[in-house]
VOPAGU-2260 file (C-alpha; in pm, 1 decimal, decimal comma):
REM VOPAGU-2260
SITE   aa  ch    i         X         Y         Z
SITE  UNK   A    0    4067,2   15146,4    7456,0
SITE  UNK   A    1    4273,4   15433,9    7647,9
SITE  UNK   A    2    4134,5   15531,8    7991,0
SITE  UNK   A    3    3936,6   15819,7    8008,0
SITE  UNK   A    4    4092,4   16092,2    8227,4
SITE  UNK   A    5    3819,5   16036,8    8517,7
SITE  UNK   A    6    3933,6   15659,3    8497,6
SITE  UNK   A    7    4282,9   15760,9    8543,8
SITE  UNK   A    8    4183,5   16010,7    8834,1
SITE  UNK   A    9    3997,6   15673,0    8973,2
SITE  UNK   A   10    4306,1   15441,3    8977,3
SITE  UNK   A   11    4565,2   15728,8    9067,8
SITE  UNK   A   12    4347,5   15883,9    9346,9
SITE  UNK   A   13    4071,2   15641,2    9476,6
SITE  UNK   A   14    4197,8   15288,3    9493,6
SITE  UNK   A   15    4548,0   15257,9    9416,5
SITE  UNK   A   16    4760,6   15325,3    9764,8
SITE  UNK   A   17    5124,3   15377,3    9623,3
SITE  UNK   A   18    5246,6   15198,9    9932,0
SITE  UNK   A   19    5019,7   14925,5    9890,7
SITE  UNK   A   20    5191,9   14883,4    9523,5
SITE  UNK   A   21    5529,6   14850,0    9638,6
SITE  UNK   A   22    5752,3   14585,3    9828,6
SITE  UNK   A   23    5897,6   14610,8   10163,5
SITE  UNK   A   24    6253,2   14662,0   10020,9
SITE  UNK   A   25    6529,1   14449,2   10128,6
SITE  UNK   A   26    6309,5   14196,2   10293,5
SITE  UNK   A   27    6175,7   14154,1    9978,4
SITE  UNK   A   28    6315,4   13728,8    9934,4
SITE  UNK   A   29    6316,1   13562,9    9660,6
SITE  UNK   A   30    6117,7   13284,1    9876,8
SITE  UNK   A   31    5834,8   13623,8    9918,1
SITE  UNK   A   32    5824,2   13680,4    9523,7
SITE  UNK   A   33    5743,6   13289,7    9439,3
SITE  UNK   A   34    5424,8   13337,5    9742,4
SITE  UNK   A   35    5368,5   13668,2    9563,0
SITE  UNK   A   36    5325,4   13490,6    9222,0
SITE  UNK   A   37    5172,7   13174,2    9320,8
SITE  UNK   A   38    4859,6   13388,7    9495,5
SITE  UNK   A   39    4852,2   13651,6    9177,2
SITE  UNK   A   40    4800,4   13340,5    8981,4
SITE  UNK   A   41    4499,3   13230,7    9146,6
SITE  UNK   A   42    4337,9   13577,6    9246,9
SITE  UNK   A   43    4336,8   13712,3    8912,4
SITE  UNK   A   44    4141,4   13390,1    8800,8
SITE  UNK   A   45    3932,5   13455,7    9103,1
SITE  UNK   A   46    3810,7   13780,6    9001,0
SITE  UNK   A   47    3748,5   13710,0    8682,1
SITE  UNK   A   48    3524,3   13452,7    8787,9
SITE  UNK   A   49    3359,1   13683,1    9011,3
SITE  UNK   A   50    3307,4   13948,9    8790,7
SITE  UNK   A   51    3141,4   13699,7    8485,2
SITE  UNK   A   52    2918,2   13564,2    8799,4
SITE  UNK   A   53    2724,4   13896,3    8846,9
SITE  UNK   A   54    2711,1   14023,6    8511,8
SITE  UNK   A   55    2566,3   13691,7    8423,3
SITE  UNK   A   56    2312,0   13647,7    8680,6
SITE  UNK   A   57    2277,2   13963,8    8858,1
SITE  UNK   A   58    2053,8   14212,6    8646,4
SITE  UNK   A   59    1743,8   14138,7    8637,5
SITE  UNK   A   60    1739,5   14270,4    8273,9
SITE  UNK   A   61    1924,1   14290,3    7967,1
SITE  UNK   A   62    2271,7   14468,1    8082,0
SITE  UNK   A   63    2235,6   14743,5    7819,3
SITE  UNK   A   64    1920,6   14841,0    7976,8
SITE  UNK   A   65    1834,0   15104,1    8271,0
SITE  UNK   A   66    1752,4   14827,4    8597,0
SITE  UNK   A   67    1909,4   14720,5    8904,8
SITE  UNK   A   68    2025,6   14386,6    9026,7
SITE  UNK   A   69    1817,1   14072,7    9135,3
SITE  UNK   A   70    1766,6   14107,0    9579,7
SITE  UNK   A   71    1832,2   13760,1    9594,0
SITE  UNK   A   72    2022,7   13505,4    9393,6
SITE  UNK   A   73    1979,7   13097,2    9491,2
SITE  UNK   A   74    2223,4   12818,0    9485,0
SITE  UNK   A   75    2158,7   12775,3    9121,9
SITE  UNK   A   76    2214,4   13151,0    8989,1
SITE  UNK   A   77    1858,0   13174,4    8970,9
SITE  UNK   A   78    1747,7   13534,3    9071,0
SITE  UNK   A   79    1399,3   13575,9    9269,8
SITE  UNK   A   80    1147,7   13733,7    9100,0
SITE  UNK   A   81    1002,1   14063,7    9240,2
SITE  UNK   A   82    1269,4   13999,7    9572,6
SITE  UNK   A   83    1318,8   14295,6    9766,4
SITE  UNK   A   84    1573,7   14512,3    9668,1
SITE  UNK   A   85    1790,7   14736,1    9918,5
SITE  UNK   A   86    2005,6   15064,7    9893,8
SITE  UNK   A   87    2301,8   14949,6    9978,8
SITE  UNK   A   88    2296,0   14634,3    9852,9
SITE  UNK   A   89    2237,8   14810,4    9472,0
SITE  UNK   A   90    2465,3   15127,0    9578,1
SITE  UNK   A   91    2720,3   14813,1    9661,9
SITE  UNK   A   92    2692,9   14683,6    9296,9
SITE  UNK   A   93    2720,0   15028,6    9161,3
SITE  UNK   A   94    3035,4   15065,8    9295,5
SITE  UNK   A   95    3178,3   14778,1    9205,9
SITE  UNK   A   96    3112,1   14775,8    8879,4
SITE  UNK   A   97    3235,1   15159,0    8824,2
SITE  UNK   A   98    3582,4   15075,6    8986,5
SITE  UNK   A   99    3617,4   14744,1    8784,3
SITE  UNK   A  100    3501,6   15009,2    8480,5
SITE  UNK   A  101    3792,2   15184,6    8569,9
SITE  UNK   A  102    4049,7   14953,9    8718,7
SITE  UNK   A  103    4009,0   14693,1    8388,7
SITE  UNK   A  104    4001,6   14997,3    8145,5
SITE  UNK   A  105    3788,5   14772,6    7895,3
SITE  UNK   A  106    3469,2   14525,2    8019,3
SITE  UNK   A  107    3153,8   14476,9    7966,9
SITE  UNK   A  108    3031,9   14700,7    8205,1
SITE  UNK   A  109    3110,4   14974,3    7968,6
SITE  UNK   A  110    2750,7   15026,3    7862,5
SITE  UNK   A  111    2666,0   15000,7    8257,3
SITE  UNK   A  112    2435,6   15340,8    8313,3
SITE  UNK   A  113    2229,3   15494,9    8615,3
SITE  UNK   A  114    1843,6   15470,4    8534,2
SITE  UNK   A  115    1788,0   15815,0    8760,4
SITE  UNK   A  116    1578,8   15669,3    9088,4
SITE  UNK   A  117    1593,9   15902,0    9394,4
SITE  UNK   A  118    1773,9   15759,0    9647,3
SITE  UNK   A  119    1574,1   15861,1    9998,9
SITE  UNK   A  120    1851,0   15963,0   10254,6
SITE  UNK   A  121    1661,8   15968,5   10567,7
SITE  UNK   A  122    1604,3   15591,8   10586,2
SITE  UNK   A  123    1942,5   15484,5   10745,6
SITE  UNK   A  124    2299,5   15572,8   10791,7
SITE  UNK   A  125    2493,5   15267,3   10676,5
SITE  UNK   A  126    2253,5   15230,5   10397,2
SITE  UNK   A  127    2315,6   15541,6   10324,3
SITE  UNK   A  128    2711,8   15544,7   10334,7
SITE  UNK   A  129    2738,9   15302,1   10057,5
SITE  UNK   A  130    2519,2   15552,9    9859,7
SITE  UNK   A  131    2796,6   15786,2    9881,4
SITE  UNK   A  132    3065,2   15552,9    9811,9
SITE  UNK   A  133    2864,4   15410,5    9526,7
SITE  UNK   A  134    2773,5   15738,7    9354,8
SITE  UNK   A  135    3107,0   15880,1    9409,5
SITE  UNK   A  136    3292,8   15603,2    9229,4
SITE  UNK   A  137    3020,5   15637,4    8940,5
SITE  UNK   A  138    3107,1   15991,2    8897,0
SITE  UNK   A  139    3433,5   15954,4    8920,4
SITE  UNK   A  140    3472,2   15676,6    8646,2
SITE  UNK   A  141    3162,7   15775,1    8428,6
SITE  UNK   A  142    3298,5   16142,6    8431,7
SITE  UNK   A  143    3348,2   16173,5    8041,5
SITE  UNK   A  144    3180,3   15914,7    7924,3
SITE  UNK   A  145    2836,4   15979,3    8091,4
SITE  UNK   A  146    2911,5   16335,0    8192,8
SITE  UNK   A  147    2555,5   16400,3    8255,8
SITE  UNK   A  148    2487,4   16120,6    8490,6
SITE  UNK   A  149    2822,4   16171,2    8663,4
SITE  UNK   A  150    2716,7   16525,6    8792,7
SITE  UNK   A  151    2375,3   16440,5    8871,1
SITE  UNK   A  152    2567,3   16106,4    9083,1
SITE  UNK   A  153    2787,0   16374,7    9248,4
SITE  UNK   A  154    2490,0   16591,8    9324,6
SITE  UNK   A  155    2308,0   16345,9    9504,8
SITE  UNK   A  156    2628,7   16209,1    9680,8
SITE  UNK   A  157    2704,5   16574,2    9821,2
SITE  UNK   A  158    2273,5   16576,5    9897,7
SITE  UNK   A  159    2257,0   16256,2   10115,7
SITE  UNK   A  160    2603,2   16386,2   10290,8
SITE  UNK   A  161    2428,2   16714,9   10402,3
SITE  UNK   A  162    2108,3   16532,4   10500,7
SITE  UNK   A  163    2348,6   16278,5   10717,8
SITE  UNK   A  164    2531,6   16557,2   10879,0
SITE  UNK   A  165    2223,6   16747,3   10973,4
SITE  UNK   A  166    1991,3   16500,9   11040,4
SITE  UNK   A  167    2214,3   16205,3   11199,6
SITE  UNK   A  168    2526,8   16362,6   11359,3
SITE  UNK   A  169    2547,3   16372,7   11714,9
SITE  UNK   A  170    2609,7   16752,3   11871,4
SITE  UNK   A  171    2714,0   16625,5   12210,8
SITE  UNK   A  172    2964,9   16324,1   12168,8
SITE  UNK   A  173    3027,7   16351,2   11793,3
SITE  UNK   A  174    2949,5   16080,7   11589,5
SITE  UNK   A  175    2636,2   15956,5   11414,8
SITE  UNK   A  176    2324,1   15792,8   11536,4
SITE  UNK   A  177    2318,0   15443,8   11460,6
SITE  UNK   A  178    2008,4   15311,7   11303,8
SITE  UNK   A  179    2155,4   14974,9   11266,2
SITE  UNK   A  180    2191,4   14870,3   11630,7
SITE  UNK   A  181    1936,0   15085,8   11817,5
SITE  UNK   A  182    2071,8   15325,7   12112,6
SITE  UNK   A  183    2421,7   15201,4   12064,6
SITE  UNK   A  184    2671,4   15347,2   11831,7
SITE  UNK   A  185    2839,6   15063,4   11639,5
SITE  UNK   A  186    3194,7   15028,1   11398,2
SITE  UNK   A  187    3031,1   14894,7   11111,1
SITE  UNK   A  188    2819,4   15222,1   11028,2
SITE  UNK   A  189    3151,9   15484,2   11217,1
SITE  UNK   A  190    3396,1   15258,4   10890,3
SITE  UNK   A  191    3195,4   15272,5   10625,1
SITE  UNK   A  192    3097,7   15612,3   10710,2
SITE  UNK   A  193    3495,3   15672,6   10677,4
SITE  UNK   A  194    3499,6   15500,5   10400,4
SITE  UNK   A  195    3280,1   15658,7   10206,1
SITE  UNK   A  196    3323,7   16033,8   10349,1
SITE  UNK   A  197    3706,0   16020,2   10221,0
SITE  UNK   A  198    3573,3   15910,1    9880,8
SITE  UNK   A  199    3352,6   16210,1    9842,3
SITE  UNK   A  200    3641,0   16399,7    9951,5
SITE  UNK   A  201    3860,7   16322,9    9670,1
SITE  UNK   A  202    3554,3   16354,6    9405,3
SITE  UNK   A  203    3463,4   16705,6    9558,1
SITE  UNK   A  204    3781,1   16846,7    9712,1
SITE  UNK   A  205    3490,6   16969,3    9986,8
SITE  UNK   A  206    3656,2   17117,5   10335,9
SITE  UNK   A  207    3321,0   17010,4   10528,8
SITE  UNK   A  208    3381,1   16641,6   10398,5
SITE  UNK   A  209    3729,3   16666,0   10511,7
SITE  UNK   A  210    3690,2   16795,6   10836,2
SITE  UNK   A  211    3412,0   16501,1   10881,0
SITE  UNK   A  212    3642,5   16236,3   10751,1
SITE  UNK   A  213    3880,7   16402,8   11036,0
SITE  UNK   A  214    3672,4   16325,3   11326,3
SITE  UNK   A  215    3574,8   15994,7   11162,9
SITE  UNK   A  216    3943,7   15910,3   11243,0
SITE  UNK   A  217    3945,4   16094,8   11572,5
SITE  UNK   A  218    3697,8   15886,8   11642,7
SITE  UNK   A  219    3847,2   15533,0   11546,9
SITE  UNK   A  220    4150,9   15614,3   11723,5
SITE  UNK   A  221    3951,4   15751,9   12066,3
SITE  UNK   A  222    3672,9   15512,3   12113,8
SITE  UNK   A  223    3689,5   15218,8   11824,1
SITE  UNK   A  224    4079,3   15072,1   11850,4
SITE  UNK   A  225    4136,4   14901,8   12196,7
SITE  UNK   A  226    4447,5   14788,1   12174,1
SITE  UNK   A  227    4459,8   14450,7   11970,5
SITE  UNK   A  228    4078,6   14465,9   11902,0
SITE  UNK   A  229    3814,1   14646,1   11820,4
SITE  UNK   A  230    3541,4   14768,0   11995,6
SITE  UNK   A  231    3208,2   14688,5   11805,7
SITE  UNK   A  232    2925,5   14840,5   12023,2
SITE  UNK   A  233    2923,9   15140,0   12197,5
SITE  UNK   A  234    2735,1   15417,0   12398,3
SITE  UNK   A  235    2588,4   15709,5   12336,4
SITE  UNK   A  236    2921,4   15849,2   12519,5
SITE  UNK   A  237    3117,6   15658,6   12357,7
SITE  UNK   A  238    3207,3   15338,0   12696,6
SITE  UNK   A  239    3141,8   15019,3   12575,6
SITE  UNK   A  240    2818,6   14885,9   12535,7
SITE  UNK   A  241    2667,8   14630,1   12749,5
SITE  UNK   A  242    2622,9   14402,5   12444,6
SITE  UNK   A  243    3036,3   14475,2   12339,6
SITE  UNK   A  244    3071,8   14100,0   12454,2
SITE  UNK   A  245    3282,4   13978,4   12126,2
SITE  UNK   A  246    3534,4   14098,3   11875,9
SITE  UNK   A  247    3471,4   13997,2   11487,8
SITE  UNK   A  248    3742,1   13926,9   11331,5
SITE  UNK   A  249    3654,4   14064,7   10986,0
SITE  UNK   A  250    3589,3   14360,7   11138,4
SITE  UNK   A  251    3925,9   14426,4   11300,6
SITE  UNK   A  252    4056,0   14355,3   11058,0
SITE  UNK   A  253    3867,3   14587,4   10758,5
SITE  UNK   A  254    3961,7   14850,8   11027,4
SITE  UNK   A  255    4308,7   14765,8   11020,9
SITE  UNK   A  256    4348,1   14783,8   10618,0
SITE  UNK   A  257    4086,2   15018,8   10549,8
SITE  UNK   A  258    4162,8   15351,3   10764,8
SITE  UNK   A  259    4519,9   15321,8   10653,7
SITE  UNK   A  260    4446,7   15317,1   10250,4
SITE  UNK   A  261    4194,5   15593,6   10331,1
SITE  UNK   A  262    4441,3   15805,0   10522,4
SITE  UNK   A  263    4689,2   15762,7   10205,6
SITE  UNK   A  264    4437,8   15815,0    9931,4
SITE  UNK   A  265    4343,3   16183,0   10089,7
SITE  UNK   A  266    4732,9   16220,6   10152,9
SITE  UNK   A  267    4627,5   16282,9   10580,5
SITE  UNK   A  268    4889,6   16171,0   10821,8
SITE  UNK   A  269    4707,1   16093,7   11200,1
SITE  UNK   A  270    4936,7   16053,8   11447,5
SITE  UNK   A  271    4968,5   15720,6   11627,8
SITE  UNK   A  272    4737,3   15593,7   11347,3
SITE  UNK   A  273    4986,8   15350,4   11160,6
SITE  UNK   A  274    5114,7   15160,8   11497,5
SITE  UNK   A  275    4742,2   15126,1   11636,7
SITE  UNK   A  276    4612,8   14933,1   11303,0
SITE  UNK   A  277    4902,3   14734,4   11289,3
SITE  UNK   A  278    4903,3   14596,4   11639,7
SITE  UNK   A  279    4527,7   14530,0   11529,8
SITE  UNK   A  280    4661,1   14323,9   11221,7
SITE  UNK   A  281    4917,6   14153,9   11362,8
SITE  UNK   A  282    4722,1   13984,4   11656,0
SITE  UNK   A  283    4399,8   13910,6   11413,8
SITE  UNK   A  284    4657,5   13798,1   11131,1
SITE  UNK   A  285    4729,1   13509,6   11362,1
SITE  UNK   A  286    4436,0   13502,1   11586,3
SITE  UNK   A  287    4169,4   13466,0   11299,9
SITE  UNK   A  288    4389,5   13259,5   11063,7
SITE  UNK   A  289    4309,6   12845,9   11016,0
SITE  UNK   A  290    4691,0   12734,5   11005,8
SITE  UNK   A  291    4560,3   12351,7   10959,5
SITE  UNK   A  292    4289,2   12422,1   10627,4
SITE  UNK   A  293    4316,3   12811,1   10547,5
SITE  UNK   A  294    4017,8   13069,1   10617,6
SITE  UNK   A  295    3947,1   13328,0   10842,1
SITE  UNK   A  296    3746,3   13248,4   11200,5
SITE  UNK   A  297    3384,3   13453,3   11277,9
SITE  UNK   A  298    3457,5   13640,9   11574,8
SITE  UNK   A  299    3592,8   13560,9   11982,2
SITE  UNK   A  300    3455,8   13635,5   12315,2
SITE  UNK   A  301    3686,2   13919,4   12477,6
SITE  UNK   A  302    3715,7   13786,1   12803,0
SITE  UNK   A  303    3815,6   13502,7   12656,7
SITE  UNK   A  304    3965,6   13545,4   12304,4
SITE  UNK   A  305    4053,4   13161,9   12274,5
SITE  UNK   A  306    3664,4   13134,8   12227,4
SITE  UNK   A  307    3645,5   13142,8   11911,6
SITE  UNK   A  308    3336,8   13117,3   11681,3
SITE  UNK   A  309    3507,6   12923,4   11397,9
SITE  UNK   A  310    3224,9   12970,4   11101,6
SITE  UNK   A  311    3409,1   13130,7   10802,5
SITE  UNK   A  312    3199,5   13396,0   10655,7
SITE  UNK   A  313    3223,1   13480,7   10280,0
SITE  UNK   A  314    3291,4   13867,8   10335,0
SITE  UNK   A  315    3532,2   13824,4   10621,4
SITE  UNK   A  316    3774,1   13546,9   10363,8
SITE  UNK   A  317    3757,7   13862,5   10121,2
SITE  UNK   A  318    3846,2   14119,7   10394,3
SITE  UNK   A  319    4134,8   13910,9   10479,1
SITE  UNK   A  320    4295,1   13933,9   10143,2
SITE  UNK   A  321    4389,9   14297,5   10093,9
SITE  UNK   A  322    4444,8   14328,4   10438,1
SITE  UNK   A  323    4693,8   14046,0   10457,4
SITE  UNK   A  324    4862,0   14213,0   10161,1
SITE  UNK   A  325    4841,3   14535,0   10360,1
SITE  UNK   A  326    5018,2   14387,0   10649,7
SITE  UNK   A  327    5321,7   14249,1   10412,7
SITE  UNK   A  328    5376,9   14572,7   10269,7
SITE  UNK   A  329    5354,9   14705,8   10577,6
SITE  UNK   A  330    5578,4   14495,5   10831,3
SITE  UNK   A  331    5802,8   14277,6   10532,2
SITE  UNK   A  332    5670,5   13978,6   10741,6
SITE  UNK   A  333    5667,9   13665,5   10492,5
SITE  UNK   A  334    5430,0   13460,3   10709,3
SITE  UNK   A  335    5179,7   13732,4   10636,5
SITE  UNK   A  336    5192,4   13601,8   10251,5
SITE  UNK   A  337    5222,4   13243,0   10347,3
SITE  UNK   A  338    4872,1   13347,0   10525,4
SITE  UNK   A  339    4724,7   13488,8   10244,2
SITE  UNK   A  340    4850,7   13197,6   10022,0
SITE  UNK   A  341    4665,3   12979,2   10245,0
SITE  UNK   A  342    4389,2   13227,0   10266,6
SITE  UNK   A  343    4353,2   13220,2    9869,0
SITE  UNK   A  344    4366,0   12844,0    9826,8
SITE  UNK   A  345    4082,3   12766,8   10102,3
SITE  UNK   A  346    3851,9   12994,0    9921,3
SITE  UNK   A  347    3906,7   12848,4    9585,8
SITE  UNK   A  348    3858,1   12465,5    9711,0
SITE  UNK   A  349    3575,9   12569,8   10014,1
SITE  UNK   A  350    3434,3   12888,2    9950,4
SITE  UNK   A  351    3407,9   12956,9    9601,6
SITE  UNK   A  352    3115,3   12784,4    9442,4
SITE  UNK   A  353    3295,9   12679,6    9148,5
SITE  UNK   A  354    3496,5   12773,5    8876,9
SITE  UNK   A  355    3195,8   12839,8    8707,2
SITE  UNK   A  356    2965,5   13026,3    8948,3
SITE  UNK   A  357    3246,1   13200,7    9028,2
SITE  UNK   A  358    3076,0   13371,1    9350,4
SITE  UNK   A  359    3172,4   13227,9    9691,8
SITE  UNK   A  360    2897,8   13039,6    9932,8
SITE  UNK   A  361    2814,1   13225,9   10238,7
SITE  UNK   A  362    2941,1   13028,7   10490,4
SITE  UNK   A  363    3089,0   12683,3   10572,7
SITE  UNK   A  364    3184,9   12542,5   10852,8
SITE  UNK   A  365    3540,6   12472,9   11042,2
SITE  UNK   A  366    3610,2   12185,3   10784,0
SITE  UNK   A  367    3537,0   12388,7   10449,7
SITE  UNK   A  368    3166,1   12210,3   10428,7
SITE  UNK   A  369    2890,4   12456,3   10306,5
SITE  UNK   A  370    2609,9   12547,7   10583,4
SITE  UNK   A  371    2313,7   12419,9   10413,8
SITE  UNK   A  372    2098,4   12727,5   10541,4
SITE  UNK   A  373    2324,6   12968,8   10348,0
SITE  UNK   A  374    2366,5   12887,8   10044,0
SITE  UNK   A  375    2200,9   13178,9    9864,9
SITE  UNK   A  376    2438,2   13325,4    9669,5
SITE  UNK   A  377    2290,2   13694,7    9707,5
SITE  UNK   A  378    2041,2   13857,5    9927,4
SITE  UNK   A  379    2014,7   14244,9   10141,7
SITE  UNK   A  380    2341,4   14168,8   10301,1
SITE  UNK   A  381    2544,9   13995,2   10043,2
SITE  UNK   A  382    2601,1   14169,4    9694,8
SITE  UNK   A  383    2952,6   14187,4    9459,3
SITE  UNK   A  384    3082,7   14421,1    9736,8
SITE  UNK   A  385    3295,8   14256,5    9927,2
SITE  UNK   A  386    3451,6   14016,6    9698,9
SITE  UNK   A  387    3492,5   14203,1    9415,5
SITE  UNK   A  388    3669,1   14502,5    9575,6
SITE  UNK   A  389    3934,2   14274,4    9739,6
SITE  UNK   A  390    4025,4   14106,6    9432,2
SITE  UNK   A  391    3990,2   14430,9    9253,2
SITE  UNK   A  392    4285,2   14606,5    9495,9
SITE  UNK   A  393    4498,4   14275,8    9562,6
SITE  UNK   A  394    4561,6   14252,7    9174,7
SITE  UNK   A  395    4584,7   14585,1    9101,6
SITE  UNK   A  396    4823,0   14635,6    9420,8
SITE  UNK   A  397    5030,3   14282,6    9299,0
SITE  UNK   A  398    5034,9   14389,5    8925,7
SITE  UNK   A  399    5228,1   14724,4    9024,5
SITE  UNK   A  400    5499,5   14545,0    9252,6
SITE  UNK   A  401    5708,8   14408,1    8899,3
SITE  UNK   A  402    5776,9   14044,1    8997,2
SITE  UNK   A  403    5480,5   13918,6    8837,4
SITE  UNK   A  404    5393,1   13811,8    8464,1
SITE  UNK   A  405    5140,7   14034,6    8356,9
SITE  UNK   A  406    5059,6   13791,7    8001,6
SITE  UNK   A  407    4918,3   13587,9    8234,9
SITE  UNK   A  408    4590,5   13404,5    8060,3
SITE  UNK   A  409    4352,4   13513,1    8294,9
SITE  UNK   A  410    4414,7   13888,9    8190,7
SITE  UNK   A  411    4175,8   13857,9    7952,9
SITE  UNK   A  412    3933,5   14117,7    7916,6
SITE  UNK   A  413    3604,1   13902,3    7812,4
């Protein structure tokens, strides 16, 4: 089946960074191809796996029906009857499935449809972020072939972005309020705010979304980047919170990957931008990185960064892959491959549950053994989000470079 024109518009526009698709020239070795193929290899099974995972045991009724996804999934796959269900968890799964819609031109989420809910945007602002991203990829990949739904998606994304602005951004200090962590303004809501703000833009072509996506980077580069870290807690002014006692590594280095793919995909140059995330990358690339098993560390204490918290968290492993990619590209550094290498080959003997149950286990410890508290496999905080969209870009970015064999099995659309 040819992609549909909004599909096209998806991959050309919304996820697929030229640079990110292309080799760092001459330092391209031929000892940097065999990494590149060996983790292609893997990460394609990966996300296959992944993918069959939710579709599987994530709806919580027949796939070709109107519904939503279970709130929580157990050890087993089983999901919990009647669990609680929240926005961005569901606005999480929405978007991943309308990228891989686009991205794999053919799956089985073509039949995947919007059953029409209101989404209330006055709840909170991170929630309410992945709303946006998630209806903005819908209507962007669902354009044609749900025309209809797409517009009333892109309705409500512009809706909840108006009620945000008005209702949440700050007048004095810029910025929004920050439901998730009280009187403090913290990264997590200020990047996925970015995130999903340049999205909208590219769906809408909207000056007011561009100009907020603007001081969304004006921001990050102000008060968020601090040099090799990131600040995760601040202010209403914007100094450091008294509770901005440690970095998270995940979060540096999301930062790091993400502002510089969103800055490309809405073709803005910021000055000092580029050099600012890659210092970030380069010191979390090695900081945060396992050299003896693989895996990314939790987080560090900043006044003493060799303080490590050495849990490895399911969404931070998947952060780690694009931007490990990201810093390749970037810098032509071959250790950053022999990172993600590593990276990709702790996951699939630790992390991932199995071959099978192809999502990964929450977290496990130093060693690679599962914490026995977290072994649901889906709940508020952890949907097909993470995961999925770094698999989803690392392929996509790898299958675009020319070096590797795109007849490989696990291309399969099933």
């Amino acid at each position: 089946m040819a992609l549909s024109f909004a599909a096209v518009v998806l991959l050309l526009l919304l996820l697929l960074s030229p640079a990110c698709a292309q080799l760092p020239g001459a330092n391209t070795t031929d000892a940097a191809i065999d990494l590149i193929r060996a983790i292609y290899n893997k990460t394609v099974d990966m996300e296959n796996e992944l993918l069959d995972f939710w579709l599987q045991f994530g709806p919580d009724g027949p796939i070709d029906k109107p519904g939503s996804f279970y709130g929580e999934i157990d050890e087993n796959g089983v999901g919990k009857e009647n669990s609680n269900k929240y926005l961005q968890q569901q606005a999480r799964h929405l978007w991943t499935f309308s990228t891989a819609y686009a991205m794999r031109a053919e799956r089985r989420t073509d039949e995947m449809s919007a059953d029409g809910n209101p989404v209330s945007p006055a709840k909170k602002v991170y929630e309410n972020a992945f709303a946006i991203y998630g209806l903005s990829a819908f209507a962007m990949a669902f354009k044609l072939r749900f025309s209809d739904l797409a517009e009333q998606a892109e309705t409500l994304a512009m809706a909840v972005y108006r009620t945000l602005r008005t209702e949440f951004a700050e007048p004095t200090h810029g910025g929004y309020k920050d439901t998730m962590c009280g009187r403090c303004k913290g990264l997590d809501t200020h990047l996925h705010l970015l995130e999903a703000f340049a999205q909208l833009y590219v769906l809408t072509g909207d000056a007011d979304v561009l100009a907020s996506v603007d001081e969304l980077y004006a921001i990050h580069l102000d008060h968020i980047l601090a040099g090799e870290y990131c600040i995760e807690y601040m202010n209403d002014d914007w100094t450091p919170a008294s509770s901005n006692t440690y970095g998270v590594y995940g979060h540096c280095f999301e930062v790091s990957c993400l502002l510089l793919d969103s800055a490309r995909l809405i073709h803005r140059e910021y000055e000092g931008l580029r050099e600012a995330l890659l210092k970030v990358g380069e010191y979390h690339s090695k900081e945060a990185y396992d050299a003896e098993r693989g895996g990314f560390y939790n987080t560090f204490v900043i006044a003493n960064p060799a303080q490590k918290d050495t849990t490895k968290i399911w969404w931070v492993q998947a952060e780690a892959l694009p931007g490990l990619w990201n810093m390749y590209v970037e810098t032509g550094d071959v250790e950053h491959l022999r990172r993600l290498l590593g990276m990709v080959e702790y996951i699939e003997k630790y992390q991932r549950v199995s071959e099978t149950v192809g999502e990964w286990w929450e977290e496990t410890d130093e060693t690679g053994k599962v914490v026995l508290d977290k072994k649901r496999l889906s709940h508020e905080w952890k949907s097909s989000y993470h995961t999925s969209r770094a698999l989803l870009f690392l392929n996509y970015w790898i299958s675009k470079t020319g070096v590797v064999d795109l007849s490989h099995p696990s291309q399969r659309v099933s």
